[in-house]
N, C-alpha and C positions, 0 to 999 in steps of 0.2 A: 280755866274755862268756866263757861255756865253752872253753877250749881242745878241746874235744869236743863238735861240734855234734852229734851221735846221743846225747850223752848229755843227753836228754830230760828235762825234770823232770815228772815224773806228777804232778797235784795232789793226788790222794786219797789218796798213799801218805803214811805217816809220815816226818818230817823231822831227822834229828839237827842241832845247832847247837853245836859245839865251839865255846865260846866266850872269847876272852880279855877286856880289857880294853877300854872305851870305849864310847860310846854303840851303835854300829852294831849290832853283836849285839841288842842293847836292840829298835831299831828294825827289822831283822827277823824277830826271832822276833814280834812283831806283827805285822808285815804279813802274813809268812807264816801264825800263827794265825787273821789277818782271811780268807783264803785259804779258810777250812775247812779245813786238813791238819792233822792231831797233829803238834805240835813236845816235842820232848825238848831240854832242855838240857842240854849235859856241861860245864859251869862248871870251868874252868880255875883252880886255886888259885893266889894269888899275881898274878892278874890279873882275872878275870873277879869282879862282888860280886855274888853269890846273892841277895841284897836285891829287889835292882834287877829282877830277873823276876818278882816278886808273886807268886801262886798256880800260873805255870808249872810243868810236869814237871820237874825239873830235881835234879842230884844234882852232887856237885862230884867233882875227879878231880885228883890230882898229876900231875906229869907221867910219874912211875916208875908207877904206876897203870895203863898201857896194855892188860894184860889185860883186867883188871879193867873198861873202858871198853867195849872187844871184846863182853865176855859182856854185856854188859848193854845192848847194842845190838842183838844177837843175840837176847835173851830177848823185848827190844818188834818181833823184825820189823821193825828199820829196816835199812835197804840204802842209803839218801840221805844226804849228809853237805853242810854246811857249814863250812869254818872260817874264823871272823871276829874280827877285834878285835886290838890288839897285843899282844903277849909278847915280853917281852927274850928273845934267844938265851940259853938256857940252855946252861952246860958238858956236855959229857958225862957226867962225873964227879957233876954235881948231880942228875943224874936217879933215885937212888936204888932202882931197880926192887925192885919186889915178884917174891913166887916167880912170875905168874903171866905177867910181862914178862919175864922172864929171856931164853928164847930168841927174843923180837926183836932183842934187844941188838946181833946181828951185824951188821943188816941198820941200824940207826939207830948204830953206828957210821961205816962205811961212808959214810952221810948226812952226819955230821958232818966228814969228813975236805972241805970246799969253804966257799964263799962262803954266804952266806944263800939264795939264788936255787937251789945243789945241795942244800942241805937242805930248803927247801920241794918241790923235788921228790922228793927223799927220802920223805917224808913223804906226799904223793897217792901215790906209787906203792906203799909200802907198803897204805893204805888201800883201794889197787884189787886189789891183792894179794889183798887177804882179802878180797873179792868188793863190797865196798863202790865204793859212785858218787858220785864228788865234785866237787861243782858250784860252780860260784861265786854269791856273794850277787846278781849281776844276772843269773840264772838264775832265780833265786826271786823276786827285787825289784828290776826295773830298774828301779823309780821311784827306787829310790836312788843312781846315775847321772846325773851332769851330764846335763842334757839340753843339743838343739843349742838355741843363741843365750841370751841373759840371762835371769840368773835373776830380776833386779830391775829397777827401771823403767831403771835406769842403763845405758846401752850405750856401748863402744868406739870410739873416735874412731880416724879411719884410720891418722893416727901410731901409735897404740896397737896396731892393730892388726898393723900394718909389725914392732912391734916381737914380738907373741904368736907372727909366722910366724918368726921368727928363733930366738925361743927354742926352738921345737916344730924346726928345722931343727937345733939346737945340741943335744936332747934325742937326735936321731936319731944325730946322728954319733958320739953318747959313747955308746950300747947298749953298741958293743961291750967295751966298759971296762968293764961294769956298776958303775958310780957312782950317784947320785941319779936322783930322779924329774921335779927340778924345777929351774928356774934363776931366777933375776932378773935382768932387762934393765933399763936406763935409758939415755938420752943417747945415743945409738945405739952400746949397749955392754953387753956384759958385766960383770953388779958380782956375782953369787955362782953357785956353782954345788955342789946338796945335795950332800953325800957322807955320811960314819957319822953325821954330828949329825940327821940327818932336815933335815925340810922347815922344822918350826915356829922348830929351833935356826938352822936359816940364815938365814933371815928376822931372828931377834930378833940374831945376826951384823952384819945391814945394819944393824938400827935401833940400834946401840950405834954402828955407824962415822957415820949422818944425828946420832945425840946428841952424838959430840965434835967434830964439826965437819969429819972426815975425808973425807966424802962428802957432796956434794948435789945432793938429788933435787928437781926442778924439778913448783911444780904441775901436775898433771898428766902427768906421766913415771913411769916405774919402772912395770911388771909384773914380777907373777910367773907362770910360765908351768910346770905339772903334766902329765906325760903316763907310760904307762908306757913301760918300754925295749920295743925289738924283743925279738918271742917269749917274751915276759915271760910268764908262769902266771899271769893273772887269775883264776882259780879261787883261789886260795891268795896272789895277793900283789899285790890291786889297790891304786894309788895313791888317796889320799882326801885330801879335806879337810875342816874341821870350821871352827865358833865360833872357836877357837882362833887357828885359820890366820887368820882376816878380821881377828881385832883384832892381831895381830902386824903382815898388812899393814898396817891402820892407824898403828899404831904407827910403823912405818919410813917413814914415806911416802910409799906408793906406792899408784897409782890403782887398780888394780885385779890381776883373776885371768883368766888364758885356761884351758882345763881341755880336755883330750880327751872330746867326747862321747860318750856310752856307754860310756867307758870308765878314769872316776875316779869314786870313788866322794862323793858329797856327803850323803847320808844324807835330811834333811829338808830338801828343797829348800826348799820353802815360808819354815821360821825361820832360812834361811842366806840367803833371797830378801829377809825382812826386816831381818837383821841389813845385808846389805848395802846396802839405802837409807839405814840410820841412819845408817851410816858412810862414805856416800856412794862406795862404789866399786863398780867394776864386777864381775860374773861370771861368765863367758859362756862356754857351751860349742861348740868350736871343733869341725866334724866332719873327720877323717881324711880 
């Protein structure tokens, strides 16, 4: 949720959607439009594909662009922001600002001088700056949040379970490290734990050590277990999972996913509820 519970989302007002890459954006600049609010798209070049939002508002924007984004959020009377979807870290140096970005420069230098975590805060706080309210996607669409207990008919066996509190225990202790979002358990043990490759590389990690014969996961063992770090900015940098993530699990062979309720994002619960019976594993959102 919001790291700023006063920051209220009004439905009637218009809604920006800085968007990157992935389906999510996709998913709520609809629900949001199902809403009744006007959504604006600002299509992030290089990640986000303009295609993909049909007849939506929407204009596309570099990232050296950032004035230029400014005035034209300005011109529609929006105040509301989202930003959703992934972007590689971009260098400094690749940002190429236009005249009308120039003197932000200071302050998104600054940004960039830390980890991803000081840059994404970089980056709201700049936007609050300039009088803008920036909210997270389960502000506008909680439906797109793990809910609590299984997605699909398939539910957690207490072993499994045993093992989802371990990982979420193992999640907690490494905040402060800010490392990954997510780990794999099996065998009453640690077999990965996400760092720079993401969640999907760690995963597809295991299932190359289960393919040479390095490691084995017993039916029915192995989770993977998602949650964000403490204090983490869920507004700008919620843990998600997708398609993707479910056939990697399958892939590697493991049983299933524990997820923090309300607080990773799963997008279309419903075809990730069905992808997960196909594939026989579990999904289940675990509450805090």
């Amino acid at each position: 949720m919001s790291a700023d519970p006063a920051a209220a989302v009004v439905k009637n007002r218009p809604l920006a959607i800085i968007a990157g890459a992935g389906d999510f954006p996709l998913q709520l600049a609809s629900l949001a439009a199902a809403s009744g609010r006007p959504v604006f798209i600002a299509a992030l070049e290089g990640a986000a594909v303009p295609a993909a939002f049909g007849q939506a508002d929407l204009q596309s924007y570099r990232l050296g662009q950032l004035g230029r984004l400014l005035e034209d959020l300005r011109r529609r009377d929006i105040a509301d922001l989202v930003l959703i979807g992934s972007l590689p870290r971009p260098s400094f140096g690749a940002l190429r600002p236009e005249a009308s970005t120039l003197k932000y420069l200071p302050h998104f230098a600054r940004a960039f001088r830390g980890g991803d975590d000081h840059l994404l805060r970089g980056v709201v706080a700049f936007f609050e700056g300039q009088g803008f309210t920036v909210h997270g996607p389960a502000d506008v669409a909680p439906q797109m949040t793990a809910p609590i207990g299984p997605l699909g008919r398939k539910v957690a066996s207490v072993a499994q379970r045993d093992l989802m509190t371990r990982g979420f225990q193992l999640l907690a202790a490494l905040s402060p490290f800010d490392v990954g979002q997510a780990a794999i358990l099996a065998d009453h043990r640690v077999i990965a734990i996400e760092a720079a490759e993401g969640t999907d590389a760690m995963i597809r990690r295991v299932a190359d050590l289960v393919a040479s014969g390095r490691l084995r996961i017993a039916k029915g063992d192995g989770v993977l277990v998602k949650a964000p770090k403490d204090g983490q900015d869920l507004r700008v940098d919620m843990p998600a999972i997708g398609s993707e993530t479910l056939r990697n699990v399958t892939a590697a062979g493991l049983s299933g996913i524990g997820l923090r309720a309300g607080r990773v994002l799963v997008g279309d619960a419903a075809a990730l509820a069905k992808l997960a019976d196909q594939s026989s594993l579990f999904v289940e959102g675990v509450p805090s």
